[in-house]
MARFINU-79312 format. One line per field, with one value per residue: residue in one letter; z, x, y of N, C-alpha, C, CB in turn; residue number from 1. Coordinates in steps of 0.001 Angstrom, whole numbers, plus 500000, padded with zeros to 6 digits. Glycine has a CB too. Layout:
res A ...
n.up Z ...
n.east X ...
n.north Y ...
ca.up Z ...
ca.east X ...
ca.north Y ...
c.up Z ...
c.east X ...
c.north Y ...
cb.up Z ...
cb.east X ...
cb.north Y ...
n NUM ...
//
This chain:
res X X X X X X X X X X X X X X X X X X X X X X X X X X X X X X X X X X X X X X X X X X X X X X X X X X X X X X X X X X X X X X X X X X X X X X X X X X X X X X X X X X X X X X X X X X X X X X X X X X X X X X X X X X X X X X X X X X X X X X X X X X X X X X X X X X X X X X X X X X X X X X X X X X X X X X X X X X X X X X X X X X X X X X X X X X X X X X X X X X X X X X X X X X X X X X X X X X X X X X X X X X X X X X X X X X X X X X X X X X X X X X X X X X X X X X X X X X X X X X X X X X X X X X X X X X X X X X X X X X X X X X X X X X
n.up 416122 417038 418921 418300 416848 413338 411046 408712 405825 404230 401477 401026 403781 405188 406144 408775 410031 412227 412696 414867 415304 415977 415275 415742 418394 417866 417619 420421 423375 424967 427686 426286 423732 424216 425209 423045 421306 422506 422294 419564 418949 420188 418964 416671 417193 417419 415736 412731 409817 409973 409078 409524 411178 411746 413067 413493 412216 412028 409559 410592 412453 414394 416824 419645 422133 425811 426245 428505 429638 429363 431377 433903 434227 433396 434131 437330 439019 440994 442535 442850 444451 443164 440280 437956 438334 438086 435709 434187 434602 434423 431911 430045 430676 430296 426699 426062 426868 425484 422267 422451 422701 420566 418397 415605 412877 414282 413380 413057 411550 411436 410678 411251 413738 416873 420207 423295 425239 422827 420918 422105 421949 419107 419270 420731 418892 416540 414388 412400 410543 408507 407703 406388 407393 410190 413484 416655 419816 423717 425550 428450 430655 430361 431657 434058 434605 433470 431132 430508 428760 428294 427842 429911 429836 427184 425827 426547 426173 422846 422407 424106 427219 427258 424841 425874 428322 427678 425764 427212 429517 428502 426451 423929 420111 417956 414139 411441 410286 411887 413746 412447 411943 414708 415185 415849 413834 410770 408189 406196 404393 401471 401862 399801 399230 401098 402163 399622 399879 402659 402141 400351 401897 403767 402645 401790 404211 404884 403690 404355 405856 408822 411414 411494 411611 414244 415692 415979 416880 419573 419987 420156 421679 424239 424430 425271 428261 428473 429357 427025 426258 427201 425505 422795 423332 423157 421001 419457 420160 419362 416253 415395 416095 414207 411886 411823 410605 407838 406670 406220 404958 402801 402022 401507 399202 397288 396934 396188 393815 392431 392421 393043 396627 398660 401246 403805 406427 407975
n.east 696303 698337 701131 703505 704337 704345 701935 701128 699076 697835 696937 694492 693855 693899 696737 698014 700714 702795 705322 708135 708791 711227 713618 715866 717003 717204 714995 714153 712720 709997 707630 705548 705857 705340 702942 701433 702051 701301 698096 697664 698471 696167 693869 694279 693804 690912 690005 687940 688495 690986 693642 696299 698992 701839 705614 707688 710573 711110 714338 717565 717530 716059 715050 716451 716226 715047 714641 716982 716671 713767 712952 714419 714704 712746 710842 711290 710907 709123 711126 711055 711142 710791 711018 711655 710324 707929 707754 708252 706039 703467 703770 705821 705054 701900 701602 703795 701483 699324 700590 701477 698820 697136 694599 695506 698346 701191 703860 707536 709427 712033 714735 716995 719256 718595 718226 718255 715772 714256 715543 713849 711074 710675 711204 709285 707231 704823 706626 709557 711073 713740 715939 719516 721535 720729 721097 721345 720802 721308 721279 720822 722526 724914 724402 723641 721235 718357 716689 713832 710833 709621 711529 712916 711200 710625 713168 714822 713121 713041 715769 717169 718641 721245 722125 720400 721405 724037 723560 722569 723908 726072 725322 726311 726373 724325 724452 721873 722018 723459 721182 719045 719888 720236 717200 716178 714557 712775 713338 715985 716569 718376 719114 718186 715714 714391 712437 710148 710041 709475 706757 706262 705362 703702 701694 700655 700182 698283 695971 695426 693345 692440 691588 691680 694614 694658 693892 695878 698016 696773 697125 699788 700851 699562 701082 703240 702495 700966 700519 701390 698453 696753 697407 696484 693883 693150 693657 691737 689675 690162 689983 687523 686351 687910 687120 684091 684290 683904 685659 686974 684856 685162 688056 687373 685856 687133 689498 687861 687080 689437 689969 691595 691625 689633 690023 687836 688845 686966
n.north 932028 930347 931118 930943 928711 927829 926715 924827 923175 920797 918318 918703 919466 917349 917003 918440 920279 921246 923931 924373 927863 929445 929822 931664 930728 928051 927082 926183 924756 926905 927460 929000 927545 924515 924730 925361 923376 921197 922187 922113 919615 917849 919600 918805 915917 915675 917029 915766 916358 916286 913870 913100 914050 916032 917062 919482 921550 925447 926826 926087 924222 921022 921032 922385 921508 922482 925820 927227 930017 930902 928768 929528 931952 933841 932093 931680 933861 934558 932629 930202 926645 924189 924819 923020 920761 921925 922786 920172 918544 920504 921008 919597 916764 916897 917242 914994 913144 913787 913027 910829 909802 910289 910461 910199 909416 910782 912403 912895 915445 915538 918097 919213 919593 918026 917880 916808 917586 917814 916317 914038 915273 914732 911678 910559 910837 908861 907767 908653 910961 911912 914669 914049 915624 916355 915538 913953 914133 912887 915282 915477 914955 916839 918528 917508 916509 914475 912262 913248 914365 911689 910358 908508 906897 905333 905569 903113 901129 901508 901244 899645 898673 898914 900545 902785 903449 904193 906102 907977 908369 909492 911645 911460 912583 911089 910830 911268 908702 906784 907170 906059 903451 902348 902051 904090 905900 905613 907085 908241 911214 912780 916512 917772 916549 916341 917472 916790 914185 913075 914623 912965 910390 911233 912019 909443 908078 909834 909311 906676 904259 905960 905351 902535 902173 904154 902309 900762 902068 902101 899221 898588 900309 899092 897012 897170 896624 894380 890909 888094 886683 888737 890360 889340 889123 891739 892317 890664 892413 894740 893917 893447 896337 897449 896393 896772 899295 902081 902334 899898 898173 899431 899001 896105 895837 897225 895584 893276 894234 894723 897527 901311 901275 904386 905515 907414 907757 906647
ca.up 417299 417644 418539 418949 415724 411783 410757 407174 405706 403246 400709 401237 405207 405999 406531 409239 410462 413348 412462 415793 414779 417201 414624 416235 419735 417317 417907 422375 424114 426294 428105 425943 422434 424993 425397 421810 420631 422697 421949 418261 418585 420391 418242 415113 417216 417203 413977 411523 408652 409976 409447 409732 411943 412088 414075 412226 412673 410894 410191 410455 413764 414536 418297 420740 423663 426777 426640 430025 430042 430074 432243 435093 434470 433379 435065 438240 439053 442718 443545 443153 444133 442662 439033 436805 438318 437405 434096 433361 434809 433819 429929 429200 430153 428944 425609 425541 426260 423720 421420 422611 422687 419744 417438 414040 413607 414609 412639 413344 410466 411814 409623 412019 415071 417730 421489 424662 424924 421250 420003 422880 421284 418131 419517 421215 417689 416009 413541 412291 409328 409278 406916 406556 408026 411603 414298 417948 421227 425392 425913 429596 431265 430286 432649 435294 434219 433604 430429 430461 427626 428215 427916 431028 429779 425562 424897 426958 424427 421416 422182 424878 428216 427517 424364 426036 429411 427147 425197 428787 430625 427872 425422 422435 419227 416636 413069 411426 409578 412433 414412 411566 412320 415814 414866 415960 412686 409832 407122 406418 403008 401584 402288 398491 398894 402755 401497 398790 400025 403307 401979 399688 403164 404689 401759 401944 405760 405435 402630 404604 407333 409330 412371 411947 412810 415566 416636 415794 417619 420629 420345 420138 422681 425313 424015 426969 429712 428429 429016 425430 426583 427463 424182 422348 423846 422833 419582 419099 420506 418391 415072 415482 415753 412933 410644 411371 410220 406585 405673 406222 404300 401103 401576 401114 397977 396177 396796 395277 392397 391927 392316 394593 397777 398376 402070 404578 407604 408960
ca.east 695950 699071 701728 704829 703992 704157 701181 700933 698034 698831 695888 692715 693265 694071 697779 699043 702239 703358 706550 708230 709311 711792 714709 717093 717134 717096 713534 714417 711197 709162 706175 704561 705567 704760 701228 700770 702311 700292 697198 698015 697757 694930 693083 694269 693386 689390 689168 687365 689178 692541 694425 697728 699800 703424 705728 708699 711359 711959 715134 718264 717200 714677 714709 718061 715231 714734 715325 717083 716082 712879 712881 715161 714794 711165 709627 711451 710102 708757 711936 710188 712357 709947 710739 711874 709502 706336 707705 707633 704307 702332 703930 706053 704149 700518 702194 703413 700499 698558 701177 701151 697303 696640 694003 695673 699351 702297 705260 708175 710234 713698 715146 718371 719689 717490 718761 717592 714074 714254 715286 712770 709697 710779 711132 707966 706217 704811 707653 710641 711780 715089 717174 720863 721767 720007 721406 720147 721871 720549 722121 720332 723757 725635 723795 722895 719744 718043 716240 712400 709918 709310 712960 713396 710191 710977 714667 715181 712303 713146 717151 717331 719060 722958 722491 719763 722390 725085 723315 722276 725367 727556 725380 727014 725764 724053 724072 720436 722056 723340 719546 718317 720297 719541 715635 715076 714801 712192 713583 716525 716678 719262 719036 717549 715063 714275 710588 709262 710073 708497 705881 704943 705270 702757 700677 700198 699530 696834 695000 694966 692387 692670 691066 692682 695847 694910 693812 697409 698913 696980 697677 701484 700635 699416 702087 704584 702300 699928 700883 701025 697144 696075 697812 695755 692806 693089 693804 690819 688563 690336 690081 686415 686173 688445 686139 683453 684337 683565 687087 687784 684174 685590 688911 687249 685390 688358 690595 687198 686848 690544 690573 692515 690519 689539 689593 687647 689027 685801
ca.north 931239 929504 932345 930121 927907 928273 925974 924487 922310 919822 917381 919169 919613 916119 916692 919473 920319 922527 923964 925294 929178 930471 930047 932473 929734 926910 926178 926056 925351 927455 927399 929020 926862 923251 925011 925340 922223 920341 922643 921840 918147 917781 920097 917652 914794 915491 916986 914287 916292 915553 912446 913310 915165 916202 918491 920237 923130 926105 927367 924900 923057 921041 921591 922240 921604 923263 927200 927697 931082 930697 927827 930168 933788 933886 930854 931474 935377 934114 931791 928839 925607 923239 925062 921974 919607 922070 922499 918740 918401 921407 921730 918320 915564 916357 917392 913548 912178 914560 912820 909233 909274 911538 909510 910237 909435 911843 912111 913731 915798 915736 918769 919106 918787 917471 917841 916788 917658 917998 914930 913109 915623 913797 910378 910337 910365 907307 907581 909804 910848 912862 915346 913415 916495 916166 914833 913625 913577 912717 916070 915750 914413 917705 919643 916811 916370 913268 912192 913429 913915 910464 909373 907290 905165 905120 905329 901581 899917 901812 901078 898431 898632 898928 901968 903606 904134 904539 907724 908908 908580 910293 912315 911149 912773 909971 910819 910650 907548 905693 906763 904684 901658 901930 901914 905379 906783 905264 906899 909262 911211 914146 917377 917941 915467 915646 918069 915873 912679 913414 914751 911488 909388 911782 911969 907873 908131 910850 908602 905501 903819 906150 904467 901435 903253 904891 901018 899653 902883 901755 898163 898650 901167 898276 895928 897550 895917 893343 889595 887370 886421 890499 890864 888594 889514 893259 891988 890554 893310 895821 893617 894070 897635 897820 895623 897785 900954 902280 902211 898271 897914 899756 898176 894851 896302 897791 894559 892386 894907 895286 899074 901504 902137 905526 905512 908394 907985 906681
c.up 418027 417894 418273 417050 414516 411372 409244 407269 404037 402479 401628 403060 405760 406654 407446 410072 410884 412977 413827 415004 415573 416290 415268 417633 418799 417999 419592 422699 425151 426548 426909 424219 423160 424606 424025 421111 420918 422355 420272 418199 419055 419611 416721 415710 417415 416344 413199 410694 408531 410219 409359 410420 411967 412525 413363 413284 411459 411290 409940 411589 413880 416138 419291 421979 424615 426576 428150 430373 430660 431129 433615 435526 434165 433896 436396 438623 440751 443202 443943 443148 443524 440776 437995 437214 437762 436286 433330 433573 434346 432213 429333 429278 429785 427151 425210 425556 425172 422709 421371 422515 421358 418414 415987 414421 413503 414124 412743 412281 411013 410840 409732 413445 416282 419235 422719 424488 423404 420581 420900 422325 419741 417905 419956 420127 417210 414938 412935 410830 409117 407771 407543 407439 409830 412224 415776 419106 422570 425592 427548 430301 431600 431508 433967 435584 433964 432206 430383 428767 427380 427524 428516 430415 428115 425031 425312 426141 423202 421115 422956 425848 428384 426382 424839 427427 428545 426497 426101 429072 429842 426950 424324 421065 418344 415344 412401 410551 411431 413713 413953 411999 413198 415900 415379 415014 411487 408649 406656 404563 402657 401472 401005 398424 400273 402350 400908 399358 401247 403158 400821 400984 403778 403581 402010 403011 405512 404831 403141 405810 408691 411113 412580 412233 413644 416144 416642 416560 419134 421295 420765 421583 424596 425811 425293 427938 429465 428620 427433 425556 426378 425981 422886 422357 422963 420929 419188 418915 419601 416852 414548 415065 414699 411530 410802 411027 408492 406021 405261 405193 402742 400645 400727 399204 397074 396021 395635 393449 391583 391508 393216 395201 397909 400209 403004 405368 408553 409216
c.east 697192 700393 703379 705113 703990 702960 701057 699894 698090 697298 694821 692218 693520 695460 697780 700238 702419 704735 707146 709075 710057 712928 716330 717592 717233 716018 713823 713067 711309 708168 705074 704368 705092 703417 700900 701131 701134 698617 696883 697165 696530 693613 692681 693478 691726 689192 688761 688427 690692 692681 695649 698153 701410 703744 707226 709887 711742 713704 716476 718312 716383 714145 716170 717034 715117 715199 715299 716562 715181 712170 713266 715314 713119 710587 710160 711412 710220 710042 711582 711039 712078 709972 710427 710832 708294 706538 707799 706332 704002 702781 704353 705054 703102 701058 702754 702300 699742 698855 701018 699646 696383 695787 694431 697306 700608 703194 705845 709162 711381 714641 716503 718245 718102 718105 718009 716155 713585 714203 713945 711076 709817 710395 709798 706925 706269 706368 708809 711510 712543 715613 718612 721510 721729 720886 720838 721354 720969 721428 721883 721309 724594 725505 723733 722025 719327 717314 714575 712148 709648 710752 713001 712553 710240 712354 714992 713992 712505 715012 717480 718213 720456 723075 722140 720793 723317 724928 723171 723162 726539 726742 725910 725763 725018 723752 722493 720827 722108 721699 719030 718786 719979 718095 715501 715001 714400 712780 714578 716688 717662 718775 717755 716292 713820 712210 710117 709352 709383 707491 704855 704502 704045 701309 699826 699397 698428 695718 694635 693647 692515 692208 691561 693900 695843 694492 695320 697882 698261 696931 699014 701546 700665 700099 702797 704104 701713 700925 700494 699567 696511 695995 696766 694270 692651 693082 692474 689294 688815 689727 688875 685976 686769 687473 684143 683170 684007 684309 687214 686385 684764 687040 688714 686634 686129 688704 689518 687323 688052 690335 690885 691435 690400 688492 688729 688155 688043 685456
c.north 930726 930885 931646 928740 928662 926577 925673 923564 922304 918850 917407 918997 918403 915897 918502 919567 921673 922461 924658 926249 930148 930279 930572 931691 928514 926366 925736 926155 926152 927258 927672 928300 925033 923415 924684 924480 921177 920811 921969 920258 917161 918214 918975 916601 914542 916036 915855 914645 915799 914658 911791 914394 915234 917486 918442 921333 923892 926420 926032 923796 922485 921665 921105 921963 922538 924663 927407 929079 931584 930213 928788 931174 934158 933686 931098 933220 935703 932927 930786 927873 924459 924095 923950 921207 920115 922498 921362 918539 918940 921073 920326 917416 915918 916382 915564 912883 912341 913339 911545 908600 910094 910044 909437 910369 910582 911551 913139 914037 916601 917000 918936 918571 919019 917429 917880 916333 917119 916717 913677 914081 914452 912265 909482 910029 909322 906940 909102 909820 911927 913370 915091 914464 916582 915159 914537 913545 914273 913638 916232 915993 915971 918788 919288 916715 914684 913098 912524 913702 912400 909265 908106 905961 904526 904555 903428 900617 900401 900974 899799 898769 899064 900622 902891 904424 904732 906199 908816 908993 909926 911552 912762 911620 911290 910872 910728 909185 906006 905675 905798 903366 901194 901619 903237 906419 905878 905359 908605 910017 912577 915228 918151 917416 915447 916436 917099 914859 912506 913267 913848 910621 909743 911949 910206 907994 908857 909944 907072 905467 904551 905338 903320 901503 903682 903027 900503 900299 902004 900544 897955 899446 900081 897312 895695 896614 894796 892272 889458 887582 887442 890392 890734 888831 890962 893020 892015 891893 894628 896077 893939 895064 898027 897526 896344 899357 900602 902137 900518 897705 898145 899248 896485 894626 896324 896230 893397 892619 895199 896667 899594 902236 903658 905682 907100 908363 907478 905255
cb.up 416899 416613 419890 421274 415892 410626 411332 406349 406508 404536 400374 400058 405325 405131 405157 409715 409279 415235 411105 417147 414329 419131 413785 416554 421037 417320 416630 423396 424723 426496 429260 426264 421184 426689 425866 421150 421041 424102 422223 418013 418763 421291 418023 414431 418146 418050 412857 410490 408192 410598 408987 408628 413378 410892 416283 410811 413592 410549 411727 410181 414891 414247 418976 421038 424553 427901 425945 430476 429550 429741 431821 435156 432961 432892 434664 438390 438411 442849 444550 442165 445263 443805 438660 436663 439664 438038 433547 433790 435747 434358 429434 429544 430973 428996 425885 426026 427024 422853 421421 424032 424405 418945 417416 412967 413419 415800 411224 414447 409412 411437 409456 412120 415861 417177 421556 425372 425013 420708 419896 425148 420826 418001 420391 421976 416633 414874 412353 413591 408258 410420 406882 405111 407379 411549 414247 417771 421161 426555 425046 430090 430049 429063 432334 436150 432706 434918 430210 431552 426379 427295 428667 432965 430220 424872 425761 428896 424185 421149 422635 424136 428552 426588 423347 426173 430523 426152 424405 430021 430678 426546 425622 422360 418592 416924 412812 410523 408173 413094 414242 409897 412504 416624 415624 417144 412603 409851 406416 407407 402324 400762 402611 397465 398734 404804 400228 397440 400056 403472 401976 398324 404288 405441 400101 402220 407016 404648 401038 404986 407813 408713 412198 411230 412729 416100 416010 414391 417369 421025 419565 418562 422093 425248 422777 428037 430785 427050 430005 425116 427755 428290 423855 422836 425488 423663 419243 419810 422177 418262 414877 416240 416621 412851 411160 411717 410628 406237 406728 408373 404771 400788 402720 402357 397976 396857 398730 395772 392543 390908 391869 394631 399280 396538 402432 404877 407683 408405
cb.east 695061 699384 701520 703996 702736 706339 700217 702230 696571 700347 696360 691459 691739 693782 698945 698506 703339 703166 706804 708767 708298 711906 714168 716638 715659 718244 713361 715432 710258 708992 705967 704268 707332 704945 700620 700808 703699 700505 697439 699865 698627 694959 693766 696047 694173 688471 690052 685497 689078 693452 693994 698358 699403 704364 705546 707355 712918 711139 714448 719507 717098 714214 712983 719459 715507 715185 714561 718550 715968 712682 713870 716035 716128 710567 709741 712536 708088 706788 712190 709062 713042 708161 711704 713325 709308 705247 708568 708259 703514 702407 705665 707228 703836 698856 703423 704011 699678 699672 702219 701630 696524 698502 692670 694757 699732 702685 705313 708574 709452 714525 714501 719071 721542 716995 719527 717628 713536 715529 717259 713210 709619 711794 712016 707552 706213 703106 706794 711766 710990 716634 716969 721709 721035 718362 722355 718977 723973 720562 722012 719575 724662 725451 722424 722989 719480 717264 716748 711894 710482 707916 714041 712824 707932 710901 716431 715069 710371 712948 718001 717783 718797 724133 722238 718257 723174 725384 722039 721554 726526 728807 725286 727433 726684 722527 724762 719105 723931 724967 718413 718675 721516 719750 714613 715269 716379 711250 712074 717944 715105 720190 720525 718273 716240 715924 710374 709505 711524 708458 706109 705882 706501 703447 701477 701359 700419 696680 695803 696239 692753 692612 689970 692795 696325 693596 692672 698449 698677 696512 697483 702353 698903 698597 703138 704467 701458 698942 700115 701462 696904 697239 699088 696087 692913 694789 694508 690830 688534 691590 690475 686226 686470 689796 686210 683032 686292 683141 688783 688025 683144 685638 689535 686166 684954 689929 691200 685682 686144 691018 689903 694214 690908 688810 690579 686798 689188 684502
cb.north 930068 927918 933696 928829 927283 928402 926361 923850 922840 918468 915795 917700 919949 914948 916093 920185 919939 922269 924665 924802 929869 930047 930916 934212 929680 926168 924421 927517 924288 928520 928499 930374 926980 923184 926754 926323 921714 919987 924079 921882 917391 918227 921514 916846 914267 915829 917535 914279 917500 915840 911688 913364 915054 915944 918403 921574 922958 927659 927786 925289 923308 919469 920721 924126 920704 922725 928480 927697 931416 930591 926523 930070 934852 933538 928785 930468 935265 933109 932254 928440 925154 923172 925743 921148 918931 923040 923062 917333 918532 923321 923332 917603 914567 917905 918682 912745 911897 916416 913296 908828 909699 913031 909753 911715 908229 912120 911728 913480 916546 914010 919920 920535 919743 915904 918745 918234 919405 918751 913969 913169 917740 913862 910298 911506 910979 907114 906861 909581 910654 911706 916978 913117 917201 915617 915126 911765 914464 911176 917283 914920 913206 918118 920038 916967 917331 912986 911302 914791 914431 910608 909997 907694 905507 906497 906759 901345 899756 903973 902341 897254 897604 896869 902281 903017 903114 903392 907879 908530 906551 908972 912734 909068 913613 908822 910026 911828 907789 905518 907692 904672 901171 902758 900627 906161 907336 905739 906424 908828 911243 914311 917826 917387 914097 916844 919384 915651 911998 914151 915807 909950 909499 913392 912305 906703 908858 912784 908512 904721 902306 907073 904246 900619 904238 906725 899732 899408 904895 902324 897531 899683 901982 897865 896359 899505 896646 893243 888510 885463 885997 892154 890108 887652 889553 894318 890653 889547 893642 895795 892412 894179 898388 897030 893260 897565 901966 903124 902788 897168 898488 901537 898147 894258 897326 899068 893776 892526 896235 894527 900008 902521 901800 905816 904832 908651 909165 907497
n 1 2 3 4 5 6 7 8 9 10 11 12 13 14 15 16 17 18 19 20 21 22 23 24 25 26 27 28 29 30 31 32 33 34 35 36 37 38 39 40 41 42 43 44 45 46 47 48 49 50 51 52 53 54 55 56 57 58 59 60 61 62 63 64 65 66 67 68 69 70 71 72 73 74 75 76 77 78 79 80 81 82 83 84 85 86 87 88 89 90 91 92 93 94 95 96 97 98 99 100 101 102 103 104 105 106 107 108 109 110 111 112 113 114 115 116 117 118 119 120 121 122 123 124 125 126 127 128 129 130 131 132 133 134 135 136 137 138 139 140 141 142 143 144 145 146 147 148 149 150 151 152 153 154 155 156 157 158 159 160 161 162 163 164 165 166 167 168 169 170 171 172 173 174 175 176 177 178 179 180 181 182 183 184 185 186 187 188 189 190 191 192 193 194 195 196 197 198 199 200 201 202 203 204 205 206 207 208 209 210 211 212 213 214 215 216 217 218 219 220 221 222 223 224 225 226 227 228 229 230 231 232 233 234 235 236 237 238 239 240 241 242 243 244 245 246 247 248 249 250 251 252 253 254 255 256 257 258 259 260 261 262 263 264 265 266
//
């Protein structure tokens, strides 16, 4: 289905992971791996069985971003001068929102280097967990480009106003250690380690509430604009829907009965 993708499926279907498979480009998007990324996580995000998602690279990259090629010798056929803008529209942005609105949460498995596009497909996920190896850099600058994949509106709340110019202006590599320090980077582990350890993190995630995660994603989500008050508000109306699902019922069970929950997702 997916032609652009290596797909794995992880504790009985609840965990999958798009690996991008272009290896020999270091994982470089094109049109047609956008389509199927975002195809991907949409698909996860109305399955019941899935309740985890992550996006990967084979190979030693995770993603160098944009393949110019495609972008200029492919995509531009008819001499179109409007190229770059209808390849953020048509392919990048739904692909973030997919990602930003995806009901189960997205995790990104940093394996190497991450560039441009690349490290902003990454960034865009709820969280990031990196091989020591991997590195990240706003390679936009180099070119005279600008930060998209939802750069312009992420990197200044994930980093704050003075690093987020600073990574833009210069496209300075970061380490996956010092990502971590900066906060864009959960959890970094060695190269030996970077599979299993992962894959306990993602194991946890698939086994929890799921639903009440996708409520926290789109509380944090509203955070950006709401006043304190909105904030508050949303709170409440969320806490609700959280407390009636089946999961927050058997959480309350387990914790009475002292045993470990044994959540559905539902």
């Amino acid at each position: 289905m997916y032609t652009q993708l290596d797909i794995e499926s992880h504790f009985d279907g609840k965990l999958k992971i798009a690996y991008l498979n272009q290896p020999d480009t270091m994982n470089a998007l094109t049109k047609p791996s956008l389509s199927d990324l975002k195809d991907f996580v949409k698909e996860c995000s109305e399955d019941p069985a899935v309740r985890c998602v992550a996006i990967s690279g084979r190979g030693r990259a995770f993603c160098s971003g944009q393949n110019l090629d495609d972008a200029f010798v492919q995509g531009n056929e008819h001499h179109d001068n409007d190229i770059i803008r209808k390849i953020v529209t048509d392919y990048y942005n739904p692909l973030v929102m997919e990602i930003t609105h995806c009901k189960k949460p997205v995790v990104a498995l940093v394996n190497g280097p991450a560039v441009g596009a690349g490290a902003m497909l990454a960034l865009i996920c709820d969280f990031v967990l990196a091989n020591e190896k991997a590195y990240f850099a706003q390679a936009f600058s180099n070119i005279g480009l600008i930060p998209d994949t939802g750069g312009t509106y992420f990197l200044p709340k994930l980093l704050g106003r003075q690093l987020a110019n600073y990574l833009a202006f210069t496209g300075k590599k970061l380490s996956a250690e010092e990502s971590k320090s900066y906060g864009l980077v959960a959890e970094v582990f060695n190269e030996e380690e970077f599979n299993s350890k992962s894959l306990e993190i993602l194991e946890r995630v698939s086994n929890m509430p799921t639903v009440g995660l996708k409520l926290t994603k789109k509380a944090f989500a509203h955070s950006y604009d709401n006043t304190l008050k909105q904030q508050l508000e949303l709170e409440g109306d969320l806490q609700q829907k959280a407390a009636e699902t089946e999961d927050f019922k058997e959480g309350v069970s387990a914790f009475l009965q002292k045993r470990k929950p044994e959540y559905k997702g539902k």
